[in-house]
C-alpha positions in Angstrom: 0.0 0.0 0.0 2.9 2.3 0.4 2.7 3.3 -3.2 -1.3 2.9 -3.8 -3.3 5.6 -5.8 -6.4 5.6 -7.6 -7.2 7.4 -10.9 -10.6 7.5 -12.4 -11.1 3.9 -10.8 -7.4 2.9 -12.3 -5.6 1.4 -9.6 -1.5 2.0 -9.5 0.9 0.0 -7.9 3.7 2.0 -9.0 4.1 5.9 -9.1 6.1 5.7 -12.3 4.9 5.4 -15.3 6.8 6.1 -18.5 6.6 8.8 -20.7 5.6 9.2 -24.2 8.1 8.8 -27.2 10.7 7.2 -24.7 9.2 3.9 -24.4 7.6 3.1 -27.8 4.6 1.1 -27.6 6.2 -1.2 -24.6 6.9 -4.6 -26.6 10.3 -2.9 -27.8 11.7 -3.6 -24.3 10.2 -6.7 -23.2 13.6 -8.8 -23.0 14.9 -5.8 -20.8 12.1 -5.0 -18.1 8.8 -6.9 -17.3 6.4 -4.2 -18.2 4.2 -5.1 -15.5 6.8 -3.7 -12.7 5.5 -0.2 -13.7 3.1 2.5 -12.5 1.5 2.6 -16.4 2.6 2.8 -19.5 2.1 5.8 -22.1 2.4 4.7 -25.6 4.4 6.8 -28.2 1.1 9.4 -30.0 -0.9 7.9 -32.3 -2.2 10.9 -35.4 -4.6 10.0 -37.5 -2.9 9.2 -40.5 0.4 7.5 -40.3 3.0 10.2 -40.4 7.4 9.7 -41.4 8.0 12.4 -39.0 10.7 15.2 -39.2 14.1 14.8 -41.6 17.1 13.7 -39.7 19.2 14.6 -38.0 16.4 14.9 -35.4 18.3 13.8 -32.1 21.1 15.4 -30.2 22.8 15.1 -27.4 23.1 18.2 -24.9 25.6 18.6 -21.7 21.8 17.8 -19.1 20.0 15.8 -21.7 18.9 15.3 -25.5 16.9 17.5 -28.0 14.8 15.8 -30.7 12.5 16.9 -33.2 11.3 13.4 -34.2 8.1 14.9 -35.3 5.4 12.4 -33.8 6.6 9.5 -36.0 3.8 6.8 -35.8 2.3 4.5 -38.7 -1.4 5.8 -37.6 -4.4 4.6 -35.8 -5.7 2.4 -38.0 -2.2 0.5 -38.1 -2.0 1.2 -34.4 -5.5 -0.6 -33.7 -4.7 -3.9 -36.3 -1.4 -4.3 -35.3 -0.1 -2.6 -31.9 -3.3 -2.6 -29.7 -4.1 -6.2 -30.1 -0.6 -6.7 -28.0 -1.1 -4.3 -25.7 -4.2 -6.2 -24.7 -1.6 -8.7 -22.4 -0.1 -6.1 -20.2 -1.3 -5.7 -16.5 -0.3 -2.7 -16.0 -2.7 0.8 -17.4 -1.8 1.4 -20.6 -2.7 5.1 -21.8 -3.0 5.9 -25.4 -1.3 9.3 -26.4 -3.0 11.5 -28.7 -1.9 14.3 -31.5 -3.5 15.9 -33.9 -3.6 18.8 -36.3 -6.7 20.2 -36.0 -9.9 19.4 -33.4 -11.8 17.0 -35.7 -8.2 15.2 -36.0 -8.0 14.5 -32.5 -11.9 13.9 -32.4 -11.4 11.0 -35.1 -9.0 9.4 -33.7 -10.6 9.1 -30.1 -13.5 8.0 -32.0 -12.1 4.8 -33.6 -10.2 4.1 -30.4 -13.1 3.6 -28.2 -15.0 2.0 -31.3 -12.6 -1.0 -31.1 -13.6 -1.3 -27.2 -9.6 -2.0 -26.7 -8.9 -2.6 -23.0 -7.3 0.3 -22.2 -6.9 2.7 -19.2 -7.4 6.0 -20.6 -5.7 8.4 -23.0 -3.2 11.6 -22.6 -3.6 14.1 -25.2 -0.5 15.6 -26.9 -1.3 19.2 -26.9 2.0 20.5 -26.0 4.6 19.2 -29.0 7.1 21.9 -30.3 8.3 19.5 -32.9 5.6 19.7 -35.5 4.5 22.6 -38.2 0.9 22.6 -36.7 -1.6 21.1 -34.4 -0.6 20.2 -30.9 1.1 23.2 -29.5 -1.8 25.4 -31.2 -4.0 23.5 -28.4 -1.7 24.1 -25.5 -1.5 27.6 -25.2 -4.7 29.3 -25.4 -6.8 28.3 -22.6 -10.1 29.2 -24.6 -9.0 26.7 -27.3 -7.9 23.9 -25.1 -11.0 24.4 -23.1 -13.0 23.4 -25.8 -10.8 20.7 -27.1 -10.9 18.7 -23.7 -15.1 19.3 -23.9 -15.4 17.4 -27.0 -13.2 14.8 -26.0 -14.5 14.5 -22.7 -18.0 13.9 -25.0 -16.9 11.0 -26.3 -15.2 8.8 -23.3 -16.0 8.0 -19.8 -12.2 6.7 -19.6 -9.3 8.8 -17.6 -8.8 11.7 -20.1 -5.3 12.9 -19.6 -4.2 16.7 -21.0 -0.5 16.9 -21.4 0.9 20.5 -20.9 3.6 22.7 -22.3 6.0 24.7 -20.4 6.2 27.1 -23.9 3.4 29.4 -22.6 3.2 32.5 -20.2 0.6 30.9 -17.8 0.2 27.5 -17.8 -1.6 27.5 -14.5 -4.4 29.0 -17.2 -4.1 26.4 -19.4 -4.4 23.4 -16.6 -7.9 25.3 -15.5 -9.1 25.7 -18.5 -8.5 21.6 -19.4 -9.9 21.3 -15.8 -13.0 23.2 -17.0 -13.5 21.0 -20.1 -13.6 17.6 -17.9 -9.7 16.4 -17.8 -9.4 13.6 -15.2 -5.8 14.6 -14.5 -2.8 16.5 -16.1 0.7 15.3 -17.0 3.3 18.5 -17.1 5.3 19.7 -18.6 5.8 18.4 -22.2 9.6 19.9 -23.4 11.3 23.2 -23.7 11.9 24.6 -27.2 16.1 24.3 -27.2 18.7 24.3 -30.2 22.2 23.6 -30.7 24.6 24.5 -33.5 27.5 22.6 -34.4 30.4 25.2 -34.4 33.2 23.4 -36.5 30.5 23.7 -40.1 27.9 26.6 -37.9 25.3 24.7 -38.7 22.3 23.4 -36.0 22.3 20.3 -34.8 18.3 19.5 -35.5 17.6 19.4 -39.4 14.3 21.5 -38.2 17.2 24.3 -36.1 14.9 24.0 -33.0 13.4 21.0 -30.9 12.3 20.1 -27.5 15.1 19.8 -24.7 14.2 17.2 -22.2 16.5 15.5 -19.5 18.0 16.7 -16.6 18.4 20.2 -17.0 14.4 20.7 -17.3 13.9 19.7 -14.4 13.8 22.9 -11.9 11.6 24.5 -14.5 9.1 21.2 -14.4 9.4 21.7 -10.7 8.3 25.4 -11.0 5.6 24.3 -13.7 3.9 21.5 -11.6 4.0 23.6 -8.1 2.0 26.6 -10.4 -0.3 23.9 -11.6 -1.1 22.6 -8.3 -2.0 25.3 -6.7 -4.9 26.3 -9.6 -6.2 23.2 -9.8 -7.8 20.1 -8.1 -7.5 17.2 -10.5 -4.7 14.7 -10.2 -1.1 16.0 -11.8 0.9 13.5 -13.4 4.8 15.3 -13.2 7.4 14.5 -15.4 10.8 16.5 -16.5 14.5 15.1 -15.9 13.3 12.4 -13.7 16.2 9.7 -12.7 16.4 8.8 -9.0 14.2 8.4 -6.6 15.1 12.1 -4.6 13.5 13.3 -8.2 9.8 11.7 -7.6 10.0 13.0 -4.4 10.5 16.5 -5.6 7.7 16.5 -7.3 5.6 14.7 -4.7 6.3 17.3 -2.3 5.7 20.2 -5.1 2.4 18.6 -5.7 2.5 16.0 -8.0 0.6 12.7 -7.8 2.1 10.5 -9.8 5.3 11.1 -12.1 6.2 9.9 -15.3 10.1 8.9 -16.1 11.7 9.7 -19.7 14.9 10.9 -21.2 16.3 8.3 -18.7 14.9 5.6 -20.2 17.0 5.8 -23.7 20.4 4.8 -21.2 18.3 2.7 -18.7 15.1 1.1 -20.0 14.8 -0.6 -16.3 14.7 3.1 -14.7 11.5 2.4 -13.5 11.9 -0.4 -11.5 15.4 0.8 -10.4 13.5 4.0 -9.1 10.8 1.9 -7.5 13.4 0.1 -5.2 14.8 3.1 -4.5 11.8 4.7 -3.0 10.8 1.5 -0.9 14.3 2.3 1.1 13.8 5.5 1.2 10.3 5.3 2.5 11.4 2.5 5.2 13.9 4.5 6.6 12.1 7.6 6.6 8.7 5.9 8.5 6.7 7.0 5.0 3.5 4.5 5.1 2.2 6.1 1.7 4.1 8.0 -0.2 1.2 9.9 -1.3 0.7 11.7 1.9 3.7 13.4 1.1 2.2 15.7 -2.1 2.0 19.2 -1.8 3.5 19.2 1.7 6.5 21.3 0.4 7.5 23.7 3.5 7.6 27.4 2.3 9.3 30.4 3.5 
């Protein structure tokens, strides 16, 4: 019990869950981790029609972390229902689908033929917060009027835990999380990545074939921190954290800053088994600190 929390009926064992885009679509990993050690799995985002992503190079390394510009690479829903889902269908742990789209309808559409297949699985997060595409996504995430009514009409069509996934690319996101709040999120995961760049000196070129991406890794964390302490205190839904996550001191952080769950993922690319590593690490630190639930612990921060 000394990890147990409950989401929209979903039951977690873990309070890690992996993020999106670091993970794939689980099965990638099987021979390095049993899945069913973690909090939950989020899948890579699913558009509506299969999509080659951005040209390379679309990954580089950084002195706290990684940029990438991958571009929501995915072969589609329809591919992702046939082929992916059907596997997904043996995991224990909650599974959430992750969502992008260009436009409302988009994200609408595929939602639709999601929960027409009746798959088995725990909810969804919606993607509006990627800086790695032309359009769509990051439109959503930073007008609150506009996200608003994007959570509505999703909210319409599922009774399962609808998940909106912020960016930290805005002025107030404290606006944003109320307004998804107001639409009928079940919880929010922040933040999404920073918009960074890098240029190779020796030819002065950038290091992303699209000049900018989104940063991610270590040094996001203190601004994740910031982002999800903000959050907290304007809303009253559950808030997923996530942002340069890779020891246990980390989840604590954002525990205590007012997180309910966290999600791990730059990390994951060196150390698929993070998760469970993590885990391990938070049972010792919970025994010898007389923590019976580590939940008690969120939001109880001690300010100035």
């Amino acid at each position: 019990m000394r990890f147990h929390f409950s989401l929209n009926g979903i039951s977690f064992n873990s309070p890690l869950l992996v993020a999106s885009g670091t993970f794939g679509f689980g099965d990638e990993v099987t021979d390095l981790i049993d899945i069913n050690q973690l909090g939950g799995l989020v899948t890579k985002s699913i558009t509506l029609h299969p999509r080659e992503g951005n040209p390379p190079p679309r990954i580089a390394e950084t002195p706290a972390g990684m940029l990438n510009s991958i571009g929501l690479a995915n072969p589609g829903v329809d591919s992702f229902i046939g082929e992916i889902l059907p596997r997904l269908k043996a995991l224990k742990t909650p599974v959430f689908v992750n969502i992008a789209g260009s436009t409302l309808q988009e994200y609408v559409e595929v939602l639709d033929k999601l929960e027409n297949t009746g798959a088995a699985v725990a909810g969804y997060e919606i993607n509006i917060s990627c800086p790695n595409v032309k359009q769509g996504g990051m439109a959503f995430g930073i007008d609150p009027h506009t996200t608003e009514r994007l959570t509505g009409s999703l909210r319409k069509q599922t009774d399962k835990c609808l998940i909106m996934k912020l960016s930290p690319n805005v002025t107030h996101i404290e606006e944003i999380a109320a307004a998804a709040e107001a639409g009928g999120a079940d919880a929010l995961s922040a933040i999404n990545t920073v918009v960074g760049m890098s240029i190779d000196v020796e030819n002065r070129t950038p290091r992303l074939h699209t000049v900018t991406g989104g940063l991610s890794g270590a040094a996001i964390k203190p601004i994740a921190l910031a982002q999800v302490y903000k959050i907290s205190q304007a809303v009253g839904i559950p808030l997923i954290g996530l942002g340069g996550i890779s020891n246990h001191k980390d989840v604590i952080e954002f525990i205590l800053a007012g997180a309910d769950l966290v999600q791990i993922g730059t990390i994951n690319f060196k150390q698929p088994a993070a998760a469970v590593r993590i885990r391990g690490e938070l049972e010792v630190w919970c025994e010898r600190n007389n923590i019976a639930n580590l939940h008690d612990l969120k939001g109880e921060m001690i300010t100035p």
